[in-house]
C-alpha positions in Angstrom: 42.7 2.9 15.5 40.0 4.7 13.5 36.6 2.8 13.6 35.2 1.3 9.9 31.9 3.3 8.9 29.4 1.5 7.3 29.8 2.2 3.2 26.3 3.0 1.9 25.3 3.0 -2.0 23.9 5.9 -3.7 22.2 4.5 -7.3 20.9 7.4 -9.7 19.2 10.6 -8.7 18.5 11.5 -4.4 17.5 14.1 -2.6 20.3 16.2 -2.1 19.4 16.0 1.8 20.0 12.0 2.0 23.5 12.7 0.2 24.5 15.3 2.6 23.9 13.1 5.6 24.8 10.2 3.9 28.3 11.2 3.1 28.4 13.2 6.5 27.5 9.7 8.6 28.7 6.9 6.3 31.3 5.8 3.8 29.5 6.4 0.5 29.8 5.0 -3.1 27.4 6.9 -6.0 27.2 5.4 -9.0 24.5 6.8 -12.1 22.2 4.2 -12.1 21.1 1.0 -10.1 22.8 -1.2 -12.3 24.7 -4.2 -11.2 27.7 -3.2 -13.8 28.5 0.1 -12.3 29.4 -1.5 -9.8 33.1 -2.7 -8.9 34.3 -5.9 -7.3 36.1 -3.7 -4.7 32.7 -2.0 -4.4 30.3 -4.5 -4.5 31.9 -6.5 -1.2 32.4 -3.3 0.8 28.5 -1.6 0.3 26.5 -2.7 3.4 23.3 -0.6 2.6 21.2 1.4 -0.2 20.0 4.6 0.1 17.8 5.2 -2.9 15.0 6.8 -5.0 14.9 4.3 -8.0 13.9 0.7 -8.6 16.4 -1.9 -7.0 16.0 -5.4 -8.8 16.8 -8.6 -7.6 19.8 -8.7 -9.7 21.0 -5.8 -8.0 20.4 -6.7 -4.8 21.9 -9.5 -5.3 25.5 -7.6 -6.6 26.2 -7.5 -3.1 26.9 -10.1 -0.9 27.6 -8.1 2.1 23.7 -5.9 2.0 21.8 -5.7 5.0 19.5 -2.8 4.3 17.7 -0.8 2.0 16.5 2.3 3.0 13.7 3.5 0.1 13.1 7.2 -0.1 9.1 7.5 -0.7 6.3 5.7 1.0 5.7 3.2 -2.2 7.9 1.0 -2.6 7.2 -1.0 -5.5 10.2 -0.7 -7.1 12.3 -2.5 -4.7 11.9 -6.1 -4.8 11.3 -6.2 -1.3 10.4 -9.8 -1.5 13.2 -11.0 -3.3 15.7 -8.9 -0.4 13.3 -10.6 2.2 15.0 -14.1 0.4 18.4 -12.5 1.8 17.7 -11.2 5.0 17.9 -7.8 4.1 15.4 -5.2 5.5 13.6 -2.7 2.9 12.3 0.6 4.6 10.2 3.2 3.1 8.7 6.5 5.0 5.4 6.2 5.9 3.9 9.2 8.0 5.5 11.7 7.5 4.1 12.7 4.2 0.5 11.9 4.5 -0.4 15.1 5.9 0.9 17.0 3.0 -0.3 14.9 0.2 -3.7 14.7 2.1 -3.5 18.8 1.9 -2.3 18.7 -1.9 -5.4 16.1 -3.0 -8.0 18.7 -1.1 -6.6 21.4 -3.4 -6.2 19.0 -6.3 -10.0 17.8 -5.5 -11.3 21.5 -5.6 -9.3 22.6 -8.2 -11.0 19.9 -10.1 -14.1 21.3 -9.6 -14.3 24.4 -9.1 -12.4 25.3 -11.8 -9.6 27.4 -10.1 -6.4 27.3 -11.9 -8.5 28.1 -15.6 -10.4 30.7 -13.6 -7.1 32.4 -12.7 -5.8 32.1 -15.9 -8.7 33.7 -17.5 -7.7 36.6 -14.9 -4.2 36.9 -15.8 -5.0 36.8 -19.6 -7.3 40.1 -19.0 -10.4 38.5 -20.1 -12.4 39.2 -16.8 -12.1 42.6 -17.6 -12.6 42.3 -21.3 -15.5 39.9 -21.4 -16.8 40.0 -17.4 -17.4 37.5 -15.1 -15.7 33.7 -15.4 -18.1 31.4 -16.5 -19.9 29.3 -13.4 -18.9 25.8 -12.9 -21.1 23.1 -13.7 -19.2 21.0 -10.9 -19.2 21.3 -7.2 -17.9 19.5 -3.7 -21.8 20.0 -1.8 -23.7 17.6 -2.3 -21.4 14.6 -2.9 -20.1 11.3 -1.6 -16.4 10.3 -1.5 -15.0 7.2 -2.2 -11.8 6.5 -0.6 -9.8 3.5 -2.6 -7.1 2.9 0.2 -7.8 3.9 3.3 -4.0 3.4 4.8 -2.2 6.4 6.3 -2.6 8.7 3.4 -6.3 7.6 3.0 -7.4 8.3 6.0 -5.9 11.8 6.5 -7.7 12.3 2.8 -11.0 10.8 4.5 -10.7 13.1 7.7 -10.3 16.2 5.4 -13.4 15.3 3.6 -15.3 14.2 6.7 -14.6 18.1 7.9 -16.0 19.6 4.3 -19.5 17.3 5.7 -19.4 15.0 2.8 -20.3 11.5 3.5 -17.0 8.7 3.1 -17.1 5.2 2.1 -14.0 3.2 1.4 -12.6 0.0 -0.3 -9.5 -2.0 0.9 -8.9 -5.5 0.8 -10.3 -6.1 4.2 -12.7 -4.1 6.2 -11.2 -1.8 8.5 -12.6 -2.0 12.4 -11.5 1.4 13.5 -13.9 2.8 11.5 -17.6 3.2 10.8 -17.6 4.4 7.6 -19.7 2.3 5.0 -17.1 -0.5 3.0 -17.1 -2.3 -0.1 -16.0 -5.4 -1.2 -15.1 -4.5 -4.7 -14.0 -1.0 -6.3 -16.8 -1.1 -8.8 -19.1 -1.3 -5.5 -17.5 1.8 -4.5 -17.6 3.6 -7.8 -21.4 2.8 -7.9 -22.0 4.5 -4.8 -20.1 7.6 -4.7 -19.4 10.3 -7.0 -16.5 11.4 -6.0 -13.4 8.3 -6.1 -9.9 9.1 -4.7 -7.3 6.3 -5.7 -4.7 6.4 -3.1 -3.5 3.0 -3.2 -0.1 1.7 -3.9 0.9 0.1 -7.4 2.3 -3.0 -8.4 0.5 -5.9 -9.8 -2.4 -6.3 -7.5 -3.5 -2.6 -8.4 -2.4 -2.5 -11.8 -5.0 -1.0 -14.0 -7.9 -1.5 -11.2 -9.5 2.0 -12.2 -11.3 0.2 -15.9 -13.7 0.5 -17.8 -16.2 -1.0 -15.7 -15.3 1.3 -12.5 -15.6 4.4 -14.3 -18.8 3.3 -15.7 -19.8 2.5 -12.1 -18.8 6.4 -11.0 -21.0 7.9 -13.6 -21.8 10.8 -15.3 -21.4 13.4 -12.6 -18.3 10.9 -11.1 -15.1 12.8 -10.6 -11.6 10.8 -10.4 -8.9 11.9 -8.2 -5.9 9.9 -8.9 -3.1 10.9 -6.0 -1.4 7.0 -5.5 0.3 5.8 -8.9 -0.3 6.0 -12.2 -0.3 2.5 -12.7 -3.5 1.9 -11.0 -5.6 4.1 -13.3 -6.1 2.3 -16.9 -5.4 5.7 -19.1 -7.3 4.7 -22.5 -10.2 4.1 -20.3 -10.1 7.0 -18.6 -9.5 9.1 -21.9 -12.1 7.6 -23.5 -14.9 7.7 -19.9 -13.6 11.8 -20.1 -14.4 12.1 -24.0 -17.8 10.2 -23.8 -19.4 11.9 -20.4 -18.9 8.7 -19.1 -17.8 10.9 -16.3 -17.6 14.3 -15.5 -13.6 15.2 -14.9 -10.9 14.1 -13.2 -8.2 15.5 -11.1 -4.5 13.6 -11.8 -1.1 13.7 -9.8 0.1 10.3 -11.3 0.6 8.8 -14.4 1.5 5.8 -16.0 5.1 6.9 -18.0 6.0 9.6 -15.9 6.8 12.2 -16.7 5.0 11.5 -20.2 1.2 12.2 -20.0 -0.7 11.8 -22.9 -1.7 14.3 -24.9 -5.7 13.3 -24.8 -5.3 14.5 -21.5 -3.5 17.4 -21.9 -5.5 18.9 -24.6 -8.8 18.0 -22.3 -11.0 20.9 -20.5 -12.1 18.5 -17.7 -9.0 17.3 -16.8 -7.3 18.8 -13.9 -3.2 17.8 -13.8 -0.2 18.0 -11.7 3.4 16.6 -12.1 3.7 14.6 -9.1 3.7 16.9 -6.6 1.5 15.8 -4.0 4.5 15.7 -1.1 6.9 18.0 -3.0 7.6 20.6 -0.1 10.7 21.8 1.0 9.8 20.8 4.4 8.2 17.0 3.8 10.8 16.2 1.4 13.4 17.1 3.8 11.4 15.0 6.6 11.4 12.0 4.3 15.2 12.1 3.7 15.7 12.6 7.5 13.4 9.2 7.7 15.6 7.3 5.2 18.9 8.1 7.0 17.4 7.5 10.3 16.8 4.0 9.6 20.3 3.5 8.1 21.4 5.0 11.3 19.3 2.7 13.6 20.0 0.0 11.6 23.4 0.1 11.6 23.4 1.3 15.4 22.3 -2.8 16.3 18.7 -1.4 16.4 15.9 -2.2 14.4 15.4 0.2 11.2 12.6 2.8 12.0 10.1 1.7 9.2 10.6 -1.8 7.9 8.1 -2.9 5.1 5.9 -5.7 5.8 7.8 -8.1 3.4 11.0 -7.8 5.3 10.1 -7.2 9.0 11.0 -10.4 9.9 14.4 -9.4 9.6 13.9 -6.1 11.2 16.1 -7.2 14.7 19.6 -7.7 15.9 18.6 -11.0 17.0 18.1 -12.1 13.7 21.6 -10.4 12.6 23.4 -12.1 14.9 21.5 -15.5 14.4 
């Protein structure tokens, strides 16, 4: 008698690595979006987990009676209602760790591109104008002499920290709660922090608590010679405000991997000189993407191997145990 394989649900878009070892290890069902009416009757009672790289609502999750896991492929996760799967006993995973080191790498280079000037210095190379008109201009903007501020200091913060630590550049943080692992000066609020650094990295997830925390006030707080680095979501930055802090001198530039309507970005920004962009690509190697997608089957496997998934979110750990399956 052939055993049953667990039939896992592939909604919209995934890494081409999470199908192949999806369909290789499981039953699979893909449908084109995570949308409870794609989904069958049939369907719906046999899908037992999610594999996934889009937002999973509530009314999704609740399409399937028979769910026990979600396995999210990214380390936010704040388009899964985790909570609301936390209501059902089903665990939400994500994959921490294995990306921090290359999107700590990614914000150096976004940081000193920023700067220094680098990708409009090598584009006045290849357009022939060091030859035709001499040297590229100096940059007004440097890394010596400053002070980072670290809004987040989780995984991805800290790598980010450490890497700016090495460069001899003093760190300060702000999380909700001060850290005790570390010496580093903290602040209570984000304007604190903005007030006493000049250089800000927002690393934090998004969702409602973070939603628009980068204002008016806490670019005002950063100051003139402030520089934003915005590697987390694009939620957390309030655009207008940062348009208008970039068009005034409120602050000096800013260095962006995030935005709020990805893939939109606004054309203030585009059409600005101090602005330093890139399309979400802090983590985009071949090799970390693939590590994720490893991550996000791997806790399907454990899971559905009686063992606790690998990396369960806070809001659904609880659930994260065979005990509790069986219970």
């Amino acid at each position: 008698m052939t055993e049953t394989r667990p039939v896992i649900l592939l909604p919209g878009n995934i890494n081409p690595h999470v199908r192949a070892r999806v369909e290789a290890e499981f039953d699979s069902v893909s449908i084109s979006a995570a949308d409870p009416a794609l989904v069958s009757e049939a369907d719906a009672a046999r899908v037992q987990g999610i594999a996934a790289m889009t937002g999973i609502s509530a009314a999704f999750i609740d399409r399937f009676p028979n769910l026990g896991i979600i396995a999210n492929f990214g380390v936010g996760y704040d388009a899964v209602d985790a909570k609301h799967a936390a209501t059902r006993g089903i665990v939400v995973t994500n994959t921490p760790d294995v990306l921090s080191d290359e999107v700590a790498d990614t914000t150096l280079g976004l940081i000193l591109n920023t700067l220094r000037e680098l990708p409009r210095a090598e584009a006045y190379l290849r357009a022939g104008r060091w030859t035709a008109e001499g040297p590229y201009p100096l940059t007004r903007l440097t890394l010596r002499g400053r002070t980072a501020g670290i809004y987040g200091l989780g995984r991805i913060g800290m790598a980010i920290a450490e890497r700016l630590a090495a460069f001899g550049l003093p760190i300060h943080y702000h999380t909700r709660n001060r850290r005790t692992d570390v010496d580093w000066p903290w602040h209570d609020t984000l304007s604190g922090l903005a007030g006493a650094v000049d250089l800000l990295v927002v690393v934090v997830p998004g969702g409602a608590a973070t939603e628009n925390a980068v204002s008016t006030e806490v670019l005002k707080a950063l100051g003139p010679d402030g520089v934003l680095i915005s590697v987390g979501r694009g939620s957390t930055v309030d655009e207008p405000a940062l348009i208008a802090a970039l068009s005034s001198g409120t602050i000096a530039a800013a260095g962006m991997d995030v935005f709020a309507r990805e893939p939109h970005v606004p054309q203030a920004l585009l059409d600005m000189p101090n602005v330093c962009l890139l399309p979400h690509v802090a983590s985009a190697s071949v090799a970390t993407r693939k590590a994720m997608a490893d991550l996000v089957v791997d806790n399907l496997s454990a899971w559905f191997a009686g063992k606790p998934a690998l990396t369960s979110v806070p809001e659904t750990v609880q659930h994260n145990s065979a005990a509790d399956r069986s219970s």
